[in-house]
C-alpha positions in Angstrom: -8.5 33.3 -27.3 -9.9 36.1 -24.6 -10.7 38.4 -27.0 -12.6 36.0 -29.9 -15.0 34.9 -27.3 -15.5 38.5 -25.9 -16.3 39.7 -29.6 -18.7 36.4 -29.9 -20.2 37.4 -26.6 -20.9 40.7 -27.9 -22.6 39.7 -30.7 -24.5 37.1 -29.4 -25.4 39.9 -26.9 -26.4 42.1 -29.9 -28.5 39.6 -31.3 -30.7 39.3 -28.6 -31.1 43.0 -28.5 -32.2 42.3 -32.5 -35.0 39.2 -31.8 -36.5 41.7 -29.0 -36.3 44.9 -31.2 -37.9 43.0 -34.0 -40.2 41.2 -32.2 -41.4 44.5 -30.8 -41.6 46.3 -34.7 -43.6 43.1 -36.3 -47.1 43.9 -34.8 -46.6 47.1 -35.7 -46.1 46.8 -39.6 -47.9 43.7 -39.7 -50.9 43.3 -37.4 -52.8 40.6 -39.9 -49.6 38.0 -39.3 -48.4 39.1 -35.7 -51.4 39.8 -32.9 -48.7 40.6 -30.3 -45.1 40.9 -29.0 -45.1 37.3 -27.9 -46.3 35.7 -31.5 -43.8 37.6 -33.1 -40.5 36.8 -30.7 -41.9 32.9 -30.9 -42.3 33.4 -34.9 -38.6 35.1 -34.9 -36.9 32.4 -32.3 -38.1 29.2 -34.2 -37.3 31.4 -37.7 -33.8 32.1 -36.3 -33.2 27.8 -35.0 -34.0 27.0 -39.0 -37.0 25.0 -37.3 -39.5 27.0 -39.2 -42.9 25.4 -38.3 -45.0 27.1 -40.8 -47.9 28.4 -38.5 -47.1 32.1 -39.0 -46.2 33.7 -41.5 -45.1 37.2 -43.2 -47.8 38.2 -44.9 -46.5 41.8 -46.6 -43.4 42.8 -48.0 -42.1 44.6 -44.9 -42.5 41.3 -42.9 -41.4 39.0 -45.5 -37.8 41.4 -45.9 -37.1 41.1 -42.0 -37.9 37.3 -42.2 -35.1 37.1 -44.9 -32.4 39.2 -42.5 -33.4 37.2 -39.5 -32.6 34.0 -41.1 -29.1 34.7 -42.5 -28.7 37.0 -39.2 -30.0 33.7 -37.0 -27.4 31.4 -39.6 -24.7 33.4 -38.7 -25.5 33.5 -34.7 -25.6 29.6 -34.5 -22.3 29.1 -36.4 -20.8 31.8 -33.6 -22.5 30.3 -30.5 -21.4 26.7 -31.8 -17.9 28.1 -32.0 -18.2 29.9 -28.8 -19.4 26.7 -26.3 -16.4 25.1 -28.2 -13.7 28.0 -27.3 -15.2 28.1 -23.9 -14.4 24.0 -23.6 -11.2 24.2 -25.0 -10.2 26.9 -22.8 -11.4 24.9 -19.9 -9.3 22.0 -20.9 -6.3 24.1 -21.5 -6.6 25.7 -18.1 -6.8 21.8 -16.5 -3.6 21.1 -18.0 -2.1 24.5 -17.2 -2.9 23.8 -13.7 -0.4 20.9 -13.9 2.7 23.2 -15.6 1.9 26.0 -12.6 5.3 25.5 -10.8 5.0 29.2 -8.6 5.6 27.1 -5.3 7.7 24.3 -6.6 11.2 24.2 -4.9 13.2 21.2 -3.6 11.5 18.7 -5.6 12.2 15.8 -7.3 12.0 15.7 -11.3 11.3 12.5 -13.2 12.2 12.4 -16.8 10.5 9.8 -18.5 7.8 7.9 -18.8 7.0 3.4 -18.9 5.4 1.6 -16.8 7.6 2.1 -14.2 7.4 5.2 -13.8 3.8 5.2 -12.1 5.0 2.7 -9.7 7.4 4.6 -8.8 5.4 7.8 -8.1 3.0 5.3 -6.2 5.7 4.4 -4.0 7.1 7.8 -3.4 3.6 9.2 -2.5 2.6 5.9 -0.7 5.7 6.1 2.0 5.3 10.5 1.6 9.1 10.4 0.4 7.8 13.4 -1.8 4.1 15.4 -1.6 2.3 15.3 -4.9 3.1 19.2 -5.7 6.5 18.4 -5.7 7.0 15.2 -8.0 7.5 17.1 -12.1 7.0 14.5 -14.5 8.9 15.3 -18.0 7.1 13.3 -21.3 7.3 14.0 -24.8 3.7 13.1 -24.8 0.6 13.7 -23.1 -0.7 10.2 -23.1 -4.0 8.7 -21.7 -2.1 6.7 -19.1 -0.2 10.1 -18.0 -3.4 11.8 -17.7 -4.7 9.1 -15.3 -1.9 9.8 -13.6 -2.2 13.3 -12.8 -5.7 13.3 -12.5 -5.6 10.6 -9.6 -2.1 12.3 -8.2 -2.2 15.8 -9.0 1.3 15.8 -9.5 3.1 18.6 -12.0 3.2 17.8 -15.6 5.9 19.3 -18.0 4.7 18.0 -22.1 8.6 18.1 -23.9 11.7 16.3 -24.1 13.7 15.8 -21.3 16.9 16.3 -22.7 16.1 20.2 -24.1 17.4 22.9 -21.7 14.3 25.0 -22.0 11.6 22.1 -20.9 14.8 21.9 -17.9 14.3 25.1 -16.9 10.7 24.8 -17.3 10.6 22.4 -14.5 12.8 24.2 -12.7 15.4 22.2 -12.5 18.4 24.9 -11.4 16.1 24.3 -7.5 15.6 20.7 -7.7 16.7 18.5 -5.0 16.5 15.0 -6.8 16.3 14.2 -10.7 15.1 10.5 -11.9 16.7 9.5 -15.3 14.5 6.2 -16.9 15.7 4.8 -20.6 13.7 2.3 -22.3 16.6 1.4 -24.5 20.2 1.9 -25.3 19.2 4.5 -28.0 17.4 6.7 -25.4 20.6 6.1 -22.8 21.9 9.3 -25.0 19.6 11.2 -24.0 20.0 10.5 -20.4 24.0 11.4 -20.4 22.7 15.0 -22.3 20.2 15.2 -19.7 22.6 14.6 -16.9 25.1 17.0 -18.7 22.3 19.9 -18.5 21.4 19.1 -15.2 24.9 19.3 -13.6 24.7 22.7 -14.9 22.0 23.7 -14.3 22.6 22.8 -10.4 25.5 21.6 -9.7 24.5 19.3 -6.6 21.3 18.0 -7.9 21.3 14.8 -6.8 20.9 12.6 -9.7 19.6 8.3 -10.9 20.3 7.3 -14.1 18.7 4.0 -15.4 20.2 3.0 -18.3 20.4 -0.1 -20.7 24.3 -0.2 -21.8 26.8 -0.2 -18.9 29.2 1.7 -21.5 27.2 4.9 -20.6 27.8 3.9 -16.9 32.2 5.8 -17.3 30.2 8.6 -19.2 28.0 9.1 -16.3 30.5 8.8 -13.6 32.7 11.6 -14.9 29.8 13.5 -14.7 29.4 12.7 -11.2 25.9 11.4 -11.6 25.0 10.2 -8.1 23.2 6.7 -8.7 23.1 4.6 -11.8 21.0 1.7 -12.6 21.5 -0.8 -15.2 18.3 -2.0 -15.2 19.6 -5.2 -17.9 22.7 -5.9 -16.0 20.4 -6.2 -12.9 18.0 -8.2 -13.9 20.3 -10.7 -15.5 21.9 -11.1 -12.1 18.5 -11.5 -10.3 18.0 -14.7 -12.8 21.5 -15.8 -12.4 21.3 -15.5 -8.9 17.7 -17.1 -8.5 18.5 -19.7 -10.4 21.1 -20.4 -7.9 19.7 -20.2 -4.6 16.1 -20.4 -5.2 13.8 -17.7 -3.3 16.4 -14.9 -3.6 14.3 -12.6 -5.8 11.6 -12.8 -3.2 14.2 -11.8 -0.5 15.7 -8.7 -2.8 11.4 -7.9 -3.5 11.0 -7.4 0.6 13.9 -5.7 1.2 13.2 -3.3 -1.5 10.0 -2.9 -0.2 10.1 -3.0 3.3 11.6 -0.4 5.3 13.3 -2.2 7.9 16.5 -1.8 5.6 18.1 2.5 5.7 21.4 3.8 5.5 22.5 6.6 7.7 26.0 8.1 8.1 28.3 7.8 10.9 29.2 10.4 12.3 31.2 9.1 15.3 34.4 8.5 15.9 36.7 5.8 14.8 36.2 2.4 16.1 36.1 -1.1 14.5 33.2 -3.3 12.6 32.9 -5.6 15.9 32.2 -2.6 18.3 29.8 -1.2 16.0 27.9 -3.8 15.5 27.4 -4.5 19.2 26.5 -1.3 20.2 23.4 -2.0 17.7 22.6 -4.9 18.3 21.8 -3.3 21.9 19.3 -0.8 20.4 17.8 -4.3 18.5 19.7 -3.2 15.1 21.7 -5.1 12.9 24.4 -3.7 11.0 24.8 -5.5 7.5 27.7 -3.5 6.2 29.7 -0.7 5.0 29.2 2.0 2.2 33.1 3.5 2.4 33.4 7.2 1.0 29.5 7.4 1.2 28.0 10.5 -0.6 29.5 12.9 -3.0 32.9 14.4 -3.3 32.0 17.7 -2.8 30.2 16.5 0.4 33.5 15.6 1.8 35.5 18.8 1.0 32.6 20.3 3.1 32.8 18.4 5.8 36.6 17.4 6.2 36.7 21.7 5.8 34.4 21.7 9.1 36.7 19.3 10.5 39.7 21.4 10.0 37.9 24.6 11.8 36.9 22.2 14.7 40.6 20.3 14.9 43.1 23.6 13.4 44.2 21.2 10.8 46.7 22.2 9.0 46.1 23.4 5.3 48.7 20.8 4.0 46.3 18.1 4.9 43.5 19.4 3.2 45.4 19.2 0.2 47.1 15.8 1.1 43.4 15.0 1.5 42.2 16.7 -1.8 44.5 14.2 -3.6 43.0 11.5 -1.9 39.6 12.1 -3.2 40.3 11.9 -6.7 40.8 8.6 -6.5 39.2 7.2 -4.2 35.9 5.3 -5.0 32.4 6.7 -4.1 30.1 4.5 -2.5 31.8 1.1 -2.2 29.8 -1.3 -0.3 31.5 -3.9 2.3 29.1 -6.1 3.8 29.7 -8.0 7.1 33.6 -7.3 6.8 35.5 -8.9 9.5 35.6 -7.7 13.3 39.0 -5.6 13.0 37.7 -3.3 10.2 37.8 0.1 10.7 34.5 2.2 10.3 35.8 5.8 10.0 34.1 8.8 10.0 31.6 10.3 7.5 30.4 6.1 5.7 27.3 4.9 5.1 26.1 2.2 7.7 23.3 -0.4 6.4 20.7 -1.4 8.8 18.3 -3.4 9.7 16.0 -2.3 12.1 13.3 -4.9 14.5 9.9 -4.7 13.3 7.5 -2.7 16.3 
């Protein structure tokens, strides 16, 4: 593309040279039609546009021959200028969208494969609460639609054009130093590509931290053998929702504000072992509630890490850490317990759901 529109500028360039060389040489060989430099490079301008107003005109052979070579030289220079303002345009636009595939800086960042319209909802949310800064949210679309071009132009956000589930558009977004990966389906046909796409990015990075939304819970044992950290089943939800509405009227508005609000966080416990009763006091102090549980909160890797910390801190013996191994494997990540009764015990390392006062 560089070098087409540095050969049109040279000609164009050239052809300027021409009209002034010419311009100069009419008077000269044809004083009767041209009285000066300026009649002549007027006569040769409006020759060369194909305007042609008739008021002067070549009136020897000499003339008349130059006339002929300036009009299919002047043909020729408005097909390459045409061509050239378009090159120039389309190079501008390519270097727009290349702008949103530079990923130099990108590191840590969350990679969203997929595109309906929840998906700019859910970039307004992240950007709206500065979860994520726009130069490190990568959208992933087969297509570079009008509504995804909106999008970036109002987010400046990274763009990656391909599908999702190829390794190479993967890599392209980096995915081997993403933190977080967001997997949306639209249907039970597309929740293929999201267990390939999972597959990839498991190895790719190993503890990418990865949500699946999918439309058939059968994917659902697929995806958990995979270790996929969060899945969604958006149908399944939504048909509890309207079970549950139906119900106890006014419970969809509920589950609305505490998705939105952010009263509502989970943090992990990290003291020592106590009961659900004590807990929950020592909150209520500091104006919290605790709602409940999340028992074996995280990933299994994350607890081989930290029950290995343990060890160095406590001189464990090694026969526990395998003991403890065992354990793991069949144990169940991420099982919520809410309100359980005073005497439960809240061991180290769950996840403890809160709700915080307003200010």
């Amino acid at each position: 593309m560089k070098l087409k529109i540095k050969a049109i500028s040279f000609f164009l360039f050239s052809f300027i040279v021409f009209l002034i060389f010419i311009s100069a040489i009419l008077p000269l060989i044809d004083n009767k039609a041209f009285k000066s430099f300026s009649e002549a490079l007027y006569w040769a301008i409006v020759t060369v546009s194909t305007v042609g107003y008739g008021d002067i005109t070549p009136s020897n052979i000499y003339s008349r021959i130059i006339a002929v070579i300036l009009i299919i030289y002047g043909l020729m220079a408005m097909s390459l200028f045409a061509a050239f303002v378009t090159a120039k345009l389309v190079e501008i636009i390519i270097d727009r969208f290349k702008e949103w595939e530079i990923m130099d800086n990108v590191q840590n960042h969350l990679i969203v494969c997929g595109y309906n319209q929840q998906t700019q909802l859910l970039i307004n949310t992240f950007l709206e609460k500065k979860l994520f800064p726009p130069n490190q949210i990568v959208l992933i679309h087969e297509q570079l639609t009008p509504e995804i071009e909106m999008l970036l132009e109002k987010y400046k956000i990274k763009f990656i054009q391909g599908d999702f589930s190829e390794e190479e558009i993967l890599k392209k977004a980096k995915a081997n130093e993403a933190l977080k990966a967001i997997l949306i389906s639209d249907n039970e046909i597309s929740d293929t590509k999201i267990l390939s796409t999972a597959i990839l990015l498991k190895d790719l990075k190993k503890d990418i931290y990865i949500i699946a939304q999918i439309a058939n819970p059968k994917f659902q044992v697929y995806l958990q053998k995979i270790h996929c950290d969060e899945i969604v089943l958006s149908k399944e939800y939504n048909s509890f929702l309207m079970a549950k509405t139906t119900v106890s009227p006014g419970i969809s508005k509920v589950i609305g504000e505490i998705l939105k609000d952010d009263s509502f966080y989970i943090k992990r416990y990290y003291g020592k072992k106590t009961t659900y009763k004590t807990l929950f006091e020592e909150f209520l102090k500091k104006g919290e509630i605790l709602v409940g549980i999340i028992e074996n909160y995280g990933r299994a890797d994350e607890f081989i890490k930290e029950f290995v910390e343990e060890i160095k801190k406590e001189s464990k013996r090694i026969t526990e850490f395998v003991k403890y191994l065992e354990e793991i494997k069949h144990k169940e990540l991420n099982k919520v317990i809410l309100h359980p009764n005073d005497t439960y015990t809240v061991n180290k390392f769950c996840g403890l759901i809160i709700l915080r006062r307003k200010p």
